[in-house]
N, C-alpha and C positions, 0 to 999 in steps of 0.2 A: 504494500500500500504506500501510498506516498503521503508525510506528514508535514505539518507545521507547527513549528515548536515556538513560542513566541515570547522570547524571553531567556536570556542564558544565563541566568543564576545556576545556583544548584540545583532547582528541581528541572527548570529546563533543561538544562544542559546535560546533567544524568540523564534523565527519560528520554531524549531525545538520543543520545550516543546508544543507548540500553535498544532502544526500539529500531536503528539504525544495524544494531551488531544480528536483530533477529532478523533482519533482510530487506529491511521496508529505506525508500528513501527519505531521508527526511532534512528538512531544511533548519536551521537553526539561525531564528531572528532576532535582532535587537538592533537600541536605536545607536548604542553606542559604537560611535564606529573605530575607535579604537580597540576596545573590546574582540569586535569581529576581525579587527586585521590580526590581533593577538591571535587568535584561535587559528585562522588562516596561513599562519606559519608556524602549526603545530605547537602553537605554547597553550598550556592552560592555567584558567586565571584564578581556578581554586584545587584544594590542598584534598585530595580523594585516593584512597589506594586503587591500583588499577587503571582509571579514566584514563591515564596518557596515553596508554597503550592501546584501549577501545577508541581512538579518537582516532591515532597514527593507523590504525588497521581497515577503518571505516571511509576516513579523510579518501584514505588511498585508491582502495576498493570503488568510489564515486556512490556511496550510498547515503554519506553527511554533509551538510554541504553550509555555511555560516555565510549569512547574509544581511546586509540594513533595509532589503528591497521588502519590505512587508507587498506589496502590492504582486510582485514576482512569487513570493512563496506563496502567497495565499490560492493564486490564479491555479500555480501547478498542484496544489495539495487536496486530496479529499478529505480529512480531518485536519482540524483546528484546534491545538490545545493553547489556553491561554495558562502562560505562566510564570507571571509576573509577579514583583513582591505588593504584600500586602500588609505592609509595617503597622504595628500602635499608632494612632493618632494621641500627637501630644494635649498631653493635660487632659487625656481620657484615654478610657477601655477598649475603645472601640477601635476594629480594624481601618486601615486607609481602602479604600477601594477605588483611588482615581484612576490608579494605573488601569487598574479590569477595565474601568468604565468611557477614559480612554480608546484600548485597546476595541470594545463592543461599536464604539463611533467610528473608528477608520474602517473597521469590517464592513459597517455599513454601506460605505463608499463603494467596496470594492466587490462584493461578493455578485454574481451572475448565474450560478449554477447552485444546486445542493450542496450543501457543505454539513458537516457536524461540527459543530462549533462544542468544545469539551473545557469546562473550566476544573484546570487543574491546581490552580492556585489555592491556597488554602483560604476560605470565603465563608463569612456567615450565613446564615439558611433566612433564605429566599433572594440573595445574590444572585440567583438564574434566572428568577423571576423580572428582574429589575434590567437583567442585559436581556431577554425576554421580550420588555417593552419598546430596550433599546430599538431592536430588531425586528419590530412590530411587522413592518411591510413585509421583509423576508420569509415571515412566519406566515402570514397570510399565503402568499404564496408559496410558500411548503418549498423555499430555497434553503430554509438552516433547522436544524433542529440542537439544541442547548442541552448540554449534557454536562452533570456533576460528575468527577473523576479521581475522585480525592487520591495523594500518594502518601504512601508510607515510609518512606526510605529518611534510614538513619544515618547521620553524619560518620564518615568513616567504615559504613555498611551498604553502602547506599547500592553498589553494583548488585552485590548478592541478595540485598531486600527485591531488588528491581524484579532478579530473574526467578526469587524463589520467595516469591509472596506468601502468605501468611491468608492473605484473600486481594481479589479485586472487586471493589467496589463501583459498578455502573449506576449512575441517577438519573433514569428515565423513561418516559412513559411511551416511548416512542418506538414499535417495535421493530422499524427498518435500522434505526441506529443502534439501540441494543444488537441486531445482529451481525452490524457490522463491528461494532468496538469488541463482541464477543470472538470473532475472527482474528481482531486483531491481536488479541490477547491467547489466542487458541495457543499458540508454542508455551506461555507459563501455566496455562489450567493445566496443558498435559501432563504438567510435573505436581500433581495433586493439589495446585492451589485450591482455593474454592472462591467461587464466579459468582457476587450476590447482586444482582438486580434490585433495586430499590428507585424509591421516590427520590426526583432531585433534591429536593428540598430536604429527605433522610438521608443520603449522602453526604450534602452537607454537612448535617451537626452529626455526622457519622465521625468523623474527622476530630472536633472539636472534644468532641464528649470521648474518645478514646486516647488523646493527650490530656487531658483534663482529668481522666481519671489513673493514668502513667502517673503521673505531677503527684496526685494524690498518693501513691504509693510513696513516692519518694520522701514527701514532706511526713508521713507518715512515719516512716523509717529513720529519718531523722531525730522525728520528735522522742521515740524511741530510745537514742540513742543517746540523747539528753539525759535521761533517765535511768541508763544503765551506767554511765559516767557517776552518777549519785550513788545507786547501789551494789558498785564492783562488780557488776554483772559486762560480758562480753558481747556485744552486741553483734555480731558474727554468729553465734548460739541460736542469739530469738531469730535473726532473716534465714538460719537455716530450719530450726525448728518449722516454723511458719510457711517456709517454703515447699517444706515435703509434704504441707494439703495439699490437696490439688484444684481447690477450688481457689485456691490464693494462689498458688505459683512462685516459685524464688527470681525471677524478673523483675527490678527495679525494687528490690526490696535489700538495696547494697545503701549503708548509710555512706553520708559524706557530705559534703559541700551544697549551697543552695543552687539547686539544676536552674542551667541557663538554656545558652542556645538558640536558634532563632525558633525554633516552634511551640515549648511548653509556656515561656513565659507571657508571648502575646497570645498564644490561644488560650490561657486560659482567663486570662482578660475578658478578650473578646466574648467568650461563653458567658461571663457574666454580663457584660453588656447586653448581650442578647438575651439577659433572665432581663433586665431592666426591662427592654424593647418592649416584652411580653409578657409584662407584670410580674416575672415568677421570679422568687428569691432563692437563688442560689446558692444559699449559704455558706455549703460546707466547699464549694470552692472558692466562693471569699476568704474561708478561712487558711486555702489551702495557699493562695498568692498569699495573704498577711504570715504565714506561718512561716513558707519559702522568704520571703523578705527580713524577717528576724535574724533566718539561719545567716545572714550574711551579717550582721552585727556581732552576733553570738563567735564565729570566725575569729573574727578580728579582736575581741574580746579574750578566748582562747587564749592567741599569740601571746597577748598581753600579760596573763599569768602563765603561762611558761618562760616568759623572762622576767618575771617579779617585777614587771611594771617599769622597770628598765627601759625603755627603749633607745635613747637617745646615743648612735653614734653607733647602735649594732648592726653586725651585717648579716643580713637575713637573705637566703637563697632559695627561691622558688624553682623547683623542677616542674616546667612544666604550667602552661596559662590558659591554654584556651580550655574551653568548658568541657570538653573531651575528649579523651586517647583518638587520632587518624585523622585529623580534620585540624585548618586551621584559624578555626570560625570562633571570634573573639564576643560574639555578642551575647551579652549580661553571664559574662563569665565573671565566677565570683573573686577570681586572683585580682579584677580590676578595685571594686571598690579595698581591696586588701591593701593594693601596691601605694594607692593614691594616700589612704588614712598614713601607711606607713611612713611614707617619702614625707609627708608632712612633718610628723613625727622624727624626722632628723634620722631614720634610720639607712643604711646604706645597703641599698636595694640591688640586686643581682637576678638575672634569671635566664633557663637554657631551655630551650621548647625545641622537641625537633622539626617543628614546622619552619621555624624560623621568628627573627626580631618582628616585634610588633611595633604600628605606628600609634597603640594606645599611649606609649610608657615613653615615648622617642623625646618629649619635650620634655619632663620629667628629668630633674637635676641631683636628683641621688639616685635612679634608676640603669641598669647600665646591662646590657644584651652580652654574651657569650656564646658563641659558636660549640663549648665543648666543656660536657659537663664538669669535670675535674677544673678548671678553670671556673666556675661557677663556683663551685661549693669552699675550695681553698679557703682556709683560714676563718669559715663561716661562724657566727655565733650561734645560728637556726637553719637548719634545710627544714622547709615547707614542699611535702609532697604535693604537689598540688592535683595534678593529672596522672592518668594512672597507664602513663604509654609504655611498653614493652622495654622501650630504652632502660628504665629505672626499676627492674623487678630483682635485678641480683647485683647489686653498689654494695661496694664495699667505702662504708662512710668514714673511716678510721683513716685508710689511705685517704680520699678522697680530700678529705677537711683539711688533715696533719694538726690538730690542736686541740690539746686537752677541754674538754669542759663545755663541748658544743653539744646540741639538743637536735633530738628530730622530731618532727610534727607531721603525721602521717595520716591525709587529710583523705585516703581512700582504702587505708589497714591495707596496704599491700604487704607489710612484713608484718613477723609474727612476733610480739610483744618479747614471749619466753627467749628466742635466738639473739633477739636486740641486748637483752636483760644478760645473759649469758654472755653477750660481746663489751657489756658494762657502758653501754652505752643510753644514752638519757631519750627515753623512746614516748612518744605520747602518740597515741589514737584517736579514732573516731569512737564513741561510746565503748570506751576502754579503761 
C-alpha cells in the first residue's frame, strides 16, 4: 500500500520506517525542511535502537521516501496518518491540537479521490469528530473516511512494540476502511496480535485511559516505596510479591523516580481535562499527576539527607538523565528539576548519559557533560543513578571514584544493597 506519514517525530517516523520495512511505500512528511534534508542523507534526528539501520535498508530499497511536498505525498498515498505533536497547553491540562487541526485544513485543499485519513497522534475523544467537521464536504461525498489509530510504542522499544503489538486498535464505523487498515496491518495480527475494532471516539480514550492507568501503577509503587523506607521493608519484595497475581502483573510496578517522558505526563492531564469537558471527576488520577509531582520534590529532598544537608561545593555525579534507558528524550525527566535545585545550591554538577550532552544543562555554570563514565564519577562526593541503561549494571564504584567517603544513590535499585554493604560502600535505594 502506499502511505502518508505526516509528521516525523517519533511516532511518525517509527511507524512510518516500521510500515515501510513491511513492504508498503510510504512517504514521510514534514514542514521542517531541514529536518527532511537531515533524514535525506541518512542521519537520524532521534536516539532509537535499530531505526538507523530500518531507515538505511528502506531509504535504499525506494520504499521510504522524506519529503516537505504535503500536496505530492498526499496525491500519491491511499492512507493518511496524521502524526503530529500534541503538547500540554500552557497554564492548563488540556492537549494543543493546532497542529491536527492545521494539518485537517490543508487536507482539505488537497484531497480528490478517497482517502483514509487515520489520526495517529495521540488526541482527546471526539478529536475525529471535530476534523470530521473539518472535512465536512469530503465526507459528504464519501472522499475520506477518519479513522482513530492510537500507537503504542515505547521509547527505546518502539521497533519491536511496532512489529509485535500487544493489540491494534482501529476506531471506526466505516467498514471499507476497517478492511483496509485490517490488510494493512495483516503481516502483525499474523504474529498473534489481536485486531480490536472499536468506536472512534473508544479509540481514543483507549489511549488515554491505558497511560493513565500505566502512570497509576507507577505512582502507586512509589508511594509504596515511601513507606517501606519507614518500615525497613525492601520494596523489590512487595513489586515482586504483587506481581506474581496475575490480575496485577509485575509491569510498571518497578519503584523509582517520578515517570516523565512525552506520553504519561501530558496524557494524563489531558484525561483529566476531558473529566472536566464532561463533568466527571477524575479523581484518583488527579491524584495520580499531584502524587507523580511530589515524587520529584521528595528526590531532591532525598539527596539532601544523604549528605546531611551539606551541599554546598559537593560534586554530585548523575549517571545517566533522560527519563529512560535507549532513548534520548529529555522531556519532564526528573534529573532536570534535580540538576537545576542542585546547580543553585553551589553544588558541582557532573553527568554521563550514553545518548549524549544535553542542551537542558548547557547554560548551567556548575553543570558540566563527560563523554566517559570514569571521568564523571572521579573524585565524586554522590553518584546518582539516575537511568537505569545497561552501560551502568556492573561499575565498579571504588575504582571509578578513587576516594574514600563517597555515597551512592540508587534511584532504580539496580545493585543489590547486601554486595554494596559487603564492598563497605555507602549505598542508599529506592524504598530500601
Amino acid at each position: 500500500m502506499k502511505l502518508c506519514m505526516i509528521g516525523t517525530g517519533y511516532v511518525g517516523l517509527v511507524s512510518g520506517v516500521c510500515f515501510s520495512d513491511l513492504g508498503n511505500s510510504v512517504y514521510c512528511v514534514d514542514k521542517d525542511k531541514d529536518k527532511i534534508d537531515f533524514l535525506n542523507k541518512g542521519k537520524v534526528p532521534i536516539y532509537e535502537p535499530g531505526l538507523d539501520e530500518l531507515i538505511k535498508k528502506n531509504f535504499k530499497q525506494k520504499r521510504l521516501f522524506f519529503t516537505t511536498d504535503l500536496k505530492l505525498a498526499v496525491q500519491k498515498s491511499d492512507i493518511i496518518f496524521i502524526c503530529v505533536g500534541t503538547p500540554t497547553n500552557k497554564n492548563s491540562d488540556s492537549a494543543n491540537l493546532k497542529y491536527v487541526f492545521q494539518v485537517a485544513n490543508e487536507l482539505k485543499k488537497i484531497i480528490k479521490k478517497y482517502k483514509i485519513i487515520v489520526t495517529k497522534s495521540t488526541v482527546p475523544v471526539t478529536t475525529g469528530d471535530k476534523i470530521e467537521k473539518i472535512l465536512i464536504k469530503l465526507k459528504r461525498k464519501k472522499l475520506v473516511d477518519i479513522v482513530s489509530n492510537p500507537e503504542f510504542l515505547r521509547e527505546g522499544e518502539a521497533i519491536r512494540d511496532f512489529v509485535y503489538p500487544d493489540r491494534v486498535v482501529i476506531g471506526t464505523n466505516s467498514k471499507k476502511a476497517n478492511r483496509i487498515l485490517k490488510n494493512l496491518y495483516l503481516p502483525i495480527i499474523k504474529k498473534s496480535s489481536r485486531y480490536l475494532q472499536t468506536s472512534r471516539r473508544g479509540a481514543e480514550l483507549i489511549k488515554y485511559a491505558s497511560n493513565s492507568f500505566l502512570a497509576t501503577k507507577i505512582s502507586f509503587i512509589n508511594e509504596l516505596a515511601n513507606l517501606c523506607e519507614k518500615t525497613n521493608v525492601d520494596i523489590k519484595d512487595i513489586s515482586n510479591g504483587m506481581g506474581l497475581d496475575q490480575r496485577i502483573g509485575d509491569r510498571f510496578l518497578r519503584a523509582g523516580p517520578a515517570y516523565g517522558g512525552s506520553c504519561f505526563p501530558k496524557d494524563t492531564r489531558a484525561l483529566i481535562d476531558t473529566g472536566k469537558k464532561f463533568n466527571t471527576d477524575l479523581s484518583i488520577v488527579k491524584t495520580v499527576v499531584s502524587s507523580n509531582d511530589k515524587r520529584r520534590f521528595l528526590s531532591i529532598k532525598r539527596v539532601e539527607k544523604i549528605l546531611n544537608n551539606k551541599l554546598s561545593n559537593k560534586a554530585i555525579t548523575f549517571l545517566g538523565v533522560t527519563f529512560k534507558p535507549n532513548t534520548d528524550d529529555m522531556r519532564e525527566a526528573s534529573s532536570i528539576p534535580m540538576i537545576n535545585y542542585f546547580n543553585k545550591k553551589n553544588c558541582k554538577i557532573r553527568y554521563f548519559d550514553p545518548s549524549g550532552e544535553k542542551k537542558e544543562f548547557k547554560n548551567l555554570k556548575n553543570v558540566k557533560y563527560f563523554d566517559k563514565i570514569k571521568s564523571a564519577c572521579l573524585n565524586s562526593d554522590l553518584i546518582i543513578l539516575h537511568t537505569e541503561w545497561n552501560d551502568f549494571k556492573l561499575l565498579n564504584f571504588k575504582k571509578l571514584v578513587n576516594k574514600k567517603n563517597f555515597k551512592v544513590y540508587d534511584m532504580r535499585n539496580m545493585y543489590s544493597p547486601t554486595k554494596m554493604k559487603k564492598l563497605n560502600i555507602n549505598y542508599f535505594g529506592i524504598g530500601r
